[in-house]
C-alpha positions as CSV (number, residue, x, y, z in Angstrom):
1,X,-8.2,-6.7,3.2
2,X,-9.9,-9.0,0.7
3,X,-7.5,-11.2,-0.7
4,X,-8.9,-11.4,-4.1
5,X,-7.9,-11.2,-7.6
6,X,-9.0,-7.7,-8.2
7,X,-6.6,-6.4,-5.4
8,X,-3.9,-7.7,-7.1
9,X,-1.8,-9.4,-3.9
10,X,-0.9,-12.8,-5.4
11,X,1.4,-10.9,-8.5
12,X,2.9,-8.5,-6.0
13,X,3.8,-11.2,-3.3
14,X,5.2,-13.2,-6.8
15,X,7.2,-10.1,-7.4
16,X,9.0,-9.2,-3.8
17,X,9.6,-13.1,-3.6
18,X,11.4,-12.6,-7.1
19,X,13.1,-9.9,-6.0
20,X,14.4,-11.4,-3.1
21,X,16.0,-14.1,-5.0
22,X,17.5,-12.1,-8.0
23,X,18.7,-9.6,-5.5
24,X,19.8,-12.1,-2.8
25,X,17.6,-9.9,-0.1
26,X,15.4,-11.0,2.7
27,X,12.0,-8.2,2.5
28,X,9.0,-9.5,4.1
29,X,5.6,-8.5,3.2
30,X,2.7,-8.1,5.9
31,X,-1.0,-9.9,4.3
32,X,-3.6,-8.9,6.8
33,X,-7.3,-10.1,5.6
34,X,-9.0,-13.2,4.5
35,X,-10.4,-14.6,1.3
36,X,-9.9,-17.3,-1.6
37,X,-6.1,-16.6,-2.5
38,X,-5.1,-16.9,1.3
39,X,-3.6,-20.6,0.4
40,X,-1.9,-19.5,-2.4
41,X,-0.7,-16.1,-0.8
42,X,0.6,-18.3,2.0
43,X,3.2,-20.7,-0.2
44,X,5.6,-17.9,-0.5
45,X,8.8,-17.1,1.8
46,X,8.8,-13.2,1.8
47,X,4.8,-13.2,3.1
48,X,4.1,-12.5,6.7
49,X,0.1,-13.4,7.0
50,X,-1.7,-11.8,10.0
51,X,-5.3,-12.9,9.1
52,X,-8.2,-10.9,9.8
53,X,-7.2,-8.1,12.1
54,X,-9.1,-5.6,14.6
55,X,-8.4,-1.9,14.2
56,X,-5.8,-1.8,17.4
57,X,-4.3,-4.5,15.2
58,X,-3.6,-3.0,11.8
59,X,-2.3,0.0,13.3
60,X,0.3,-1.7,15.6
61,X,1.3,-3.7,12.3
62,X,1.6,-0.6,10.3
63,X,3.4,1.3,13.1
64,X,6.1,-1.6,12.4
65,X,6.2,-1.5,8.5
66,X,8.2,0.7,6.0
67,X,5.7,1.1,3.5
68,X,1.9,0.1,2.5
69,X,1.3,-0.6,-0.9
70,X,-2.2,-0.9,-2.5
71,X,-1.6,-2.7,-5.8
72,X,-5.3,-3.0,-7.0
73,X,-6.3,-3.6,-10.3
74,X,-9.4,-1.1,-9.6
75,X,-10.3,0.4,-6.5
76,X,-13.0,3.2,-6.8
77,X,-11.2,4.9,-3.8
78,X,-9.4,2.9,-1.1
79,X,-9.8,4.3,2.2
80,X,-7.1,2.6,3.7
81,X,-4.1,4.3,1.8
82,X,-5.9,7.8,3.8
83,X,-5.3,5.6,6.6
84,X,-1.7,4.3,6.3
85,X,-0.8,8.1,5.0
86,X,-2.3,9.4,8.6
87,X,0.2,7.0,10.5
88,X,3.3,8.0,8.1
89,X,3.7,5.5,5.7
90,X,5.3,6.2,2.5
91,X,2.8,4.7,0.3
92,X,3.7,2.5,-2.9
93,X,-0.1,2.7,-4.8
94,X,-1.7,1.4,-8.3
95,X,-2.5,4.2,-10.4
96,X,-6.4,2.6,-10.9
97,X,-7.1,3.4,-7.5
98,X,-9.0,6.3,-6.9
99,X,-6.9,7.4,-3.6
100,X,-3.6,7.7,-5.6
101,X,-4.7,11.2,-5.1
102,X,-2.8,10.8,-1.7
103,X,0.4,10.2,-3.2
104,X,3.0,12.3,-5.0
105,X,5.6,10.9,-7.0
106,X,8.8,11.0,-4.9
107,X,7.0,13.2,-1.8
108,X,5.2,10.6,-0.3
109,X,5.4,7.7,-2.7
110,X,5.2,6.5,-5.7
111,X,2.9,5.3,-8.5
112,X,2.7,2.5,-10.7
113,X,0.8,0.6,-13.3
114,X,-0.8,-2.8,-11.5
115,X,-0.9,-4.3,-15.2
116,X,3.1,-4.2,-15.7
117,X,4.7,-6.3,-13.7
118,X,8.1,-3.9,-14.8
119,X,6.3,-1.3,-13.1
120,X,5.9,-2.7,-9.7
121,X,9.2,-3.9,-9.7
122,X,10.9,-0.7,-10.6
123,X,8.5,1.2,-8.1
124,X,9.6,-1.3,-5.2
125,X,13.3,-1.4,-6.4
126,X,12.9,2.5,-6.3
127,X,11.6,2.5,-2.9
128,X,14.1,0.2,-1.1
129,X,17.0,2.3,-2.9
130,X,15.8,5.7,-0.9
131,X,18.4,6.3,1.9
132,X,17.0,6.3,5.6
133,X,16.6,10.2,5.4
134,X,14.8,10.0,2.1
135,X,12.0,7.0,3.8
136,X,11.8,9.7,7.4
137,X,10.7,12.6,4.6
138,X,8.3,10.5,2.9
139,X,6.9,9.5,6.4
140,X,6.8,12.9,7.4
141,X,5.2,13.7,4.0
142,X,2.6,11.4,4.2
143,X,1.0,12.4,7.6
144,X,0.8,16.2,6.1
145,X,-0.9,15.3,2.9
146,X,-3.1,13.0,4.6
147,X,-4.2,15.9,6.5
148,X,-5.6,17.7,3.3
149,X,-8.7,15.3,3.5
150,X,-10.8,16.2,6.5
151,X,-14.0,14.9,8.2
152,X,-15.9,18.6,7.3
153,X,-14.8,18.1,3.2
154,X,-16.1,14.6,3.2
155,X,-19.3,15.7,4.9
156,X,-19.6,18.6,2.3
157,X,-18.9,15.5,-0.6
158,X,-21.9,13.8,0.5
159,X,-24.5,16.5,0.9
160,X,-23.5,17.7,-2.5
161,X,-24.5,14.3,-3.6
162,X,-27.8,14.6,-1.8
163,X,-28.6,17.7,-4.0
């Protein structure tokens, strides 16, 4: 990933950090990708930075992870939340991203306003309150609604645009 303002990974890195201190909790966050907030990114405890990554890579991170959350401030589509749905990860997502599409409200994830930084903590205070059961079902969840999106539909998208 670009770590950039407009995706929005500095204020949620602030926010697990805070989290871990007013809740006295240890969650780590995974940063793979490059770009001008890396230094800053790095100062904080809860972050886990894995630099640019091949394919093989991200999936043998993600295969490790509870969750992936996209917390972009605008994002036209974001491929990889179809991508982290396919491997079965609950998904935690911005509602200004085009691909929140992916996720329903307590199925497979949940929403949340990028702006508010209530929001995001509510929405990762919700997450890490679901029992183990709850987390398997929103894994299970996610690999059948990725499956709603398939090579032939996105093929049909694009002709229709040539038209």
């Amino acid at each position: 990933g670009r770590l950039v303002k407009e995706k929005n990974i500095l204020r949620l890195v602030k926010l697990i950090e805070l989290i871990n201190i007013k809740d006295n909790t240890d969650h780590r966050i995974n940063i793979i990708g490059d770009g001008y907030l890396k230094n800053k990114i790095l100062k904080f405890k809860c972050v886990d930075y894995k630099g640019v990554l091949n394919q093989a890579e991200i999936i043998s991170v993600a295969q490790k992870s509870d969750v992936f959350c996209l917390p972009s401030k605008y994002e036209p589509w974001g491929v990889v939340t179809h991508e982290m749905s396919a491997l079965g990860l609950p998904i935690l997502i911005s509602d200004k991203c085009g691909s929140a599409d992916l996720v329903n409200n307590g199925v497979n994830g949940f929403t949340f306003n990028p702006l508010n930084e209530a929001s995001i903590i509510s929405i990762i205070r919700k997450f890490i309150l679901l029992s183990n059961t709850e987390k398997k079902e929103f894994s299970l969840n996610s690999i059948k609604i990725s499956k709603k999106i398939t090579h032939n539909q996105w093929n049909n998208t694009l002709l229709s645009l040539l038209d």
